[in-house]
C-alpha positions in Angstrom: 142.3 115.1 273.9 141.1 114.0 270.5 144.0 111.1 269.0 143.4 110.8 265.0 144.9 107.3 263.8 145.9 105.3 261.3 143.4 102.2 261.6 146.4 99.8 260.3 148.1 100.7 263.8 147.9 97.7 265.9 147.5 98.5 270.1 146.6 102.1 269.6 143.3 102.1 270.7 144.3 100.2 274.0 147.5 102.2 274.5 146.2 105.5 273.8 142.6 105.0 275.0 144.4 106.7 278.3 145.0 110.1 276.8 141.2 110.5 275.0 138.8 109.7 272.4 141.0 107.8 269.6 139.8 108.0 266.1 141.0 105.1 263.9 140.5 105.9 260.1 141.9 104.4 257.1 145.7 106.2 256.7 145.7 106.6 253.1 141.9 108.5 253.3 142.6 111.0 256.4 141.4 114.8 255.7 141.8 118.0 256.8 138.5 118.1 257.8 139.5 114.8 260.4 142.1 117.1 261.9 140.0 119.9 262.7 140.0 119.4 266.3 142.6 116.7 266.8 145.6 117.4 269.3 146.9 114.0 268.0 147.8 112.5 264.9 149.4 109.1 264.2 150.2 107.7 261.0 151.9 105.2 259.3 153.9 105.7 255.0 150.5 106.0 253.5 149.4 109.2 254.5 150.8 112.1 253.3 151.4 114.8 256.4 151.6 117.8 254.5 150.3 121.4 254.2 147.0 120.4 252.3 146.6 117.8 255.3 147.0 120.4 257.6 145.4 123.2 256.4 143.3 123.4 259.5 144.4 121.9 262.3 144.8 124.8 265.2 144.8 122.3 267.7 147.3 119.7 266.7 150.2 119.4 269.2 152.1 115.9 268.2 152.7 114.1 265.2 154.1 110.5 265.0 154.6 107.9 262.0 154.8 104.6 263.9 157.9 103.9 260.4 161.3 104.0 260.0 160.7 106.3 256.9 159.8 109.5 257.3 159.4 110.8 253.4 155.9 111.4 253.8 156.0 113.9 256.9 156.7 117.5 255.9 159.0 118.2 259.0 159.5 121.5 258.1 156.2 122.3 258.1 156.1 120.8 261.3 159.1 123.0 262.6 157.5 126.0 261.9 154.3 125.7 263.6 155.7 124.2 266.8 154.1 121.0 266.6 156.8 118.3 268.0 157.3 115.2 265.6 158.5 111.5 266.2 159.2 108.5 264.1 160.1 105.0 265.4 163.5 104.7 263.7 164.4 100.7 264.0 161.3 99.8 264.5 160.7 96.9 262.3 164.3 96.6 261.0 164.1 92.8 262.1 160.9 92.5 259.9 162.4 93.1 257.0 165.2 91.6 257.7 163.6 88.2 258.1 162.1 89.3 254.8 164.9 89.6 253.2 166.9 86.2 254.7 163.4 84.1 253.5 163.8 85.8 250.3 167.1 84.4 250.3 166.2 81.3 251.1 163.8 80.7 248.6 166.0 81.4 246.1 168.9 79.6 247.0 166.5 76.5 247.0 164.8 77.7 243.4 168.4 78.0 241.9 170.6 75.2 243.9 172.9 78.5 245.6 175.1 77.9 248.3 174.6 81.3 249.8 177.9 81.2 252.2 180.6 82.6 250.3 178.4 84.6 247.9 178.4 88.5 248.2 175.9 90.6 249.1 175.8 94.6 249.1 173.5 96.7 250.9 172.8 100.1 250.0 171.9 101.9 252.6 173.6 100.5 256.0 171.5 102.4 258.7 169.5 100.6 261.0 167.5 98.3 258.9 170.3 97.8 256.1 172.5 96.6 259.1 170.0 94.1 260.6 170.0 92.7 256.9 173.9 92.9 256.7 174.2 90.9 260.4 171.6 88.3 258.9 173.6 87.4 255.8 177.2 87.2 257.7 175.6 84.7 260.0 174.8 82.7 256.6 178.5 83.2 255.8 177.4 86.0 252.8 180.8 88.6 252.0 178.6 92.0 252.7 179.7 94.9 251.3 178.0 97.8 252.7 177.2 101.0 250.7 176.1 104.2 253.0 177.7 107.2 251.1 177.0 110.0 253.7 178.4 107.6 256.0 181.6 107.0 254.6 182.1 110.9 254.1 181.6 111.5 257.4 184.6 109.0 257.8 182.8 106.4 259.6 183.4 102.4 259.2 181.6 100.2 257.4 182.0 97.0 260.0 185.0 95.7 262.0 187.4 98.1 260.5 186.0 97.5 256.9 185.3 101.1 254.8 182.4 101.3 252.7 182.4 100.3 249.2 181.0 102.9 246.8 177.7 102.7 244.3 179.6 101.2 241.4 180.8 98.7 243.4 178.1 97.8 245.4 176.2 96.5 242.4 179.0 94.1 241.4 178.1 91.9 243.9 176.3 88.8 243.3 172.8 90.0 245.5 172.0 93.8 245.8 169.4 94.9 248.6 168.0 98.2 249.1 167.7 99.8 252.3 167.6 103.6 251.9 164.8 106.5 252.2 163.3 107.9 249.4 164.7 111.7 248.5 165.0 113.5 245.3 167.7 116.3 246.2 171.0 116.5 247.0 174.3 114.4 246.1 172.7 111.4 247.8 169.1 111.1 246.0 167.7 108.2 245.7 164.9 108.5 243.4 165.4 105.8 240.4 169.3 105.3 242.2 168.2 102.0 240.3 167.8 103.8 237.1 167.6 102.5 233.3 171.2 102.8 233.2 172.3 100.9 235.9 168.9 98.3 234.9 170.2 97.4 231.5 174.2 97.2 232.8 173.6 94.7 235.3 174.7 91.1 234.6 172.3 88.7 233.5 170.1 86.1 236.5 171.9 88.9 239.2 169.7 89.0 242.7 168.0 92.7 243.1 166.3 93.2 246.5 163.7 96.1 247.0 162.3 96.6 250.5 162.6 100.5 251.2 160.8 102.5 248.7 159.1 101.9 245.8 160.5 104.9 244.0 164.5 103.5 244.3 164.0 101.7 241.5 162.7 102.8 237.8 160.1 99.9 237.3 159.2 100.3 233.7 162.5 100.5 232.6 162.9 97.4 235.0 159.6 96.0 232.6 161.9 96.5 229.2 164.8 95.0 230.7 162.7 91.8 232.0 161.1 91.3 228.8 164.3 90.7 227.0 166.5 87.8 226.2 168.2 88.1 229.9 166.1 88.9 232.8 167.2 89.5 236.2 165.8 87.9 239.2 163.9 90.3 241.4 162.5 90.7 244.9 160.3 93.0 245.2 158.0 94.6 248.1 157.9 98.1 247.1 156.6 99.7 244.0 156.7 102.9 241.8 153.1 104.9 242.6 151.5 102.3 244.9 149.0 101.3 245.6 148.7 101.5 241.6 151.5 99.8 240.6 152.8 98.7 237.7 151.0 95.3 237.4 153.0 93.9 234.1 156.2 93.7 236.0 154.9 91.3 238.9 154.9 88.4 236.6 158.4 89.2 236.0 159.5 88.8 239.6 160.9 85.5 241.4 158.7 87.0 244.5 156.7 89.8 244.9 154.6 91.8 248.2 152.3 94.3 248.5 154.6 96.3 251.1 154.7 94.3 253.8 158.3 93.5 254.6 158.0 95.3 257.8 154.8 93.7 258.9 155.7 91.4 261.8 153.1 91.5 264.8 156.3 92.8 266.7 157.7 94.9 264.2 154.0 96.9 263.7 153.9 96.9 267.5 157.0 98.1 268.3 156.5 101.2 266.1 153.1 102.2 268.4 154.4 101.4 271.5 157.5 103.8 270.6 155.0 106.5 270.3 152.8 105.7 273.0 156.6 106.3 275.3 156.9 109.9 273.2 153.4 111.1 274.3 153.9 110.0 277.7 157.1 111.5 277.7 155.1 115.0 276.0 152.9 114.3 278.2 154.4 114.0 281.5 153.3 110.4 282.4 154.8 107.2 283.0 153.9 104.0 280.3 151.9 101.6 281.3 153.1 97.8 281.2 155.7 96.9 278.4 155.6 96.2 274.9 156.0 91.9 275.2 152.6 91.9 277.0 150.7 93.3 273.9 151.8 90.4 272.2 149.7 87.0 272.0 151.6 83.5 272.7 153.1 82.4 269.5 152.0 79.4 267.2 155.4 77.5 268.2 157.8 78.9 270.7 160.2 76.2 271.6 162.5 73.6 269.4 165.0 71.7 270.5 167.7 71.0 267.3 168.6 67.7 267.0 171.6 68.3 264.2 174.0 70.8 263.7 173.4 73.7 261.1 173.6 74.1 257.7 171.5 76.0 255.2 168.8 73.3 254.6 168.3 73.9 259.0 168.2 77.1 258.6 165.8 77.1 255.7 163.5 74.9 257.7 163.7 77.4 261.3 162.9 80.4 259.1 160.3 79.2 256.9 158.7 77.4 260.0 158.4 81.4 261.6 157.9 83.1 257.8 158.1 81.9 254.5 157.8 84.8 252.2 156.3 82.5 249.6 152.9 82.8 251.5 153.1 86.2 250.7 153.7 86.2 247.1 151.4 83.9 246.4 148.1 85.8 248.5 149.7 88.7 246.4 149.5 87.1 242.8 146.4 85.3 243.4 144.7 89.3 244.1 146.5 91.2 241.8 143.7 92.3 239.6 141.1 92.9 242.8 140.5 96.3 242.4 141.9 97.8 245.9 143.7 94.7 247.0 147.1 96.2 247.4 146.1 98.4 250.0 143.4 95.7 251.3 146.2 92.8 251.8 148.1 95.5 253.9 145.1 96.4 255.8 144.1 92.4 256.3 147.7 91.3 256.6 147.8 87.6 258.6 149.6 87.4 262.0 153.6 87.1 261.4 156.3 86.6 264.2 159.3 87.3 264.1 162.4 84.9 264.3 162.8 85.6 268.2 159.8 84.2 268.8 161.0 80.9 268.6 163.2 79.4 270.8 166.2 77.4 270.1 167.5 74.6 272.9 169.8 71.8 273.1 173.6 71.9 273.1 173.3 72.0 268.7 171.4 75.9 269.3 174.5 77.4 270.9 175.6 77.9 267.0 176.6 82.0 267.7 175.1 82.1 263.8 171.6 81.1 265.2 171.1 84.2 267.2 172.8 86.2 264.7 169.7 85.3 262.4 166.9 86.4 265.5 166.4 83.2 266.9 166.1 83.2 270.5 169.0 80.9 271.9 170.1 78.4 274.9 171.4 75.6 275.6 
């Protein structure tokens, strides 16, 4: 069995070294002429699965993105030659969700916030927009969740709570986007951020973009910045990466080069939940279990000597991530020709929040493992 793989993929050479020769190649430069005798092929968002990429390919028998997205893999292509398809749906939801609570953090330092009372919506409430929503309750946020199919199909936001609708949603004091990327139907979400909605939107208001670079119209985003009242923006996701629109980076409180779901476990996780598909294709059992892949973390164990508040917080978080490292690696590269795609490719180690454990009687706070931590007393 010939396995064709993203290079980016951490573990698959060890976990699928089992099955038969594994070919690790850079995921945004993979060819038809790779896939000429693969049986396997494993990507992650960069590569495009698509008719041109599979133009001949008579042995391919399983496709997998090791992402939550799945915009990039023509399924119905897929369907119609028989070749079974899976995605890692959750994968690295806590990822970006301790993105998205550092982000947080950064800026209620940068602008003196108290983030418990504030309201934030999330559009898009599936599995990562959730994780996001459970991360700012803990802070003591107001969420209001915004998941149109959702609420048609007469489900509940949270707790008995409905959904809010678009309008809505982006009334709220911080606005983060968790949705895939589509361009048809009543729910399409290409430029859902749009010009309109850009240049309507109050001045200094929070905009959070860690799904798809496409959600949001960045040059109209570039007009609005340039004027007399900018918003604040976190972005991680851009319009045509990796050649982005580099002007609007200086307009940003923090900006990434894609990474939000880039934890060590997060980038794991998603491999390992293929490797259990093959083997289920396959008719084997897995070998080991996805903790021992993992290497011992920098710090694992705290014991809290005070009781919580957002300053604590702050410090546990940044002490695991502090997106500011990020940012800064980004700006400093910006104008390195094929850095965006090189920082993803080069990206440092990054835990997530579980991989620190909390003791002492002050780490039986329920908010504590409500952000990730790992908890007891």
């Amino acid at each position: 069995m010939k396995i064709v793989v993203d290079e980016n993929m951490p573990h698959a050479c060890e976990l699928f070294a089992e099955f038969g020769e594994v070919i690790p190649l850079p995921g945004r430069h993979i060819t038809a002429a790779d896939l000429q005798d693969a049986d396997v092929l494993l990507v992650r968002s960069v590569t495009r699965v698509d008719a041109s990429l599979l133009a001949n390919s008579p042995r391919l028998s399983f496709v997998g993105t090791a992402t939550i997205g799945t915009d990039h893999i023509d399924k119905a292509l897929l369907a119609t030659r028989n070749i079974p398809f899976f995605s890692a749906p959750g994968c690295n939801k806590q990822s970006v969700g301790d993105y998205v609570l550092s982000a947080l953090l950064v800026l209620a330092e940068r602008y003196e916030l108290t983030l418990a009372g504030m309201s934030l919506a999330v559009i898009g409430a599936g599995n990562t927009g959730e994780c996001v929503a459970g991360k700012a309750e803990a802070l003591g946020m107001r969420v209001l969740r915004c998941d149109p199919p959702r609420a048609r199909a007469g489900e509940l936001a949270a707790e008995g709570e409905g959904f809010v609708d678009y309008p809505d949603a982006l009334r709220a004091d911080i606005v983060s986007f968790h949705v895939p990327i589509t361009s048809e139907g009543p729910d399409a979400t290409y430029h859902l951020l749009d010009a309109a909605h850009i240049a309507a939107r109050p001045a200094g208001q929070i905009l959070i973009n860690a799904s798809r670079g496409e959600v949001w119209d960045n040059q109209a985003l570039l007009t609005r910045q340039c004027g007399e009242s900018p918003l604040r923006l976190v972005m991680d996701v851009w319009e045509n990466e990796p050649h982005i629109l580099t002007a609007l980076v200086d307009h940003t409180e923090l900006a990434t080069p894609h990474i939000a779901g880039y934890s060590l476990e997060g980038k794991a996780r998603g491999t390992w939940m293929l490797y259990q598909a093959l083997c289920q294709q396959t008719g084997r059992n897995p070998r080991g279990d996805l903790h021992k892949l993992l290497p011992t973390p920098d710090v694992s164990e705290l014991t809290l000597g005070r009781g919580l508040d957002q300053g604590l917080i702050k410090q546990l978080v940044h002490l695991i991530y502090d997106v500011r490292r990020d940012d800064a690696r980004f700006r400093s590269r910006l104008a390195i020709e094929g850095s965006f795609d090189g920082q993803r490719k080069d990206y440092p180690e990054r835990r997530e929040l579980s991989a620190l454990r909390l003791s002492g009687p002050f780490a039986a706070a329920p908010a504590l493992a409500a952000l990730g931590f790992d908890c007891q007393r």
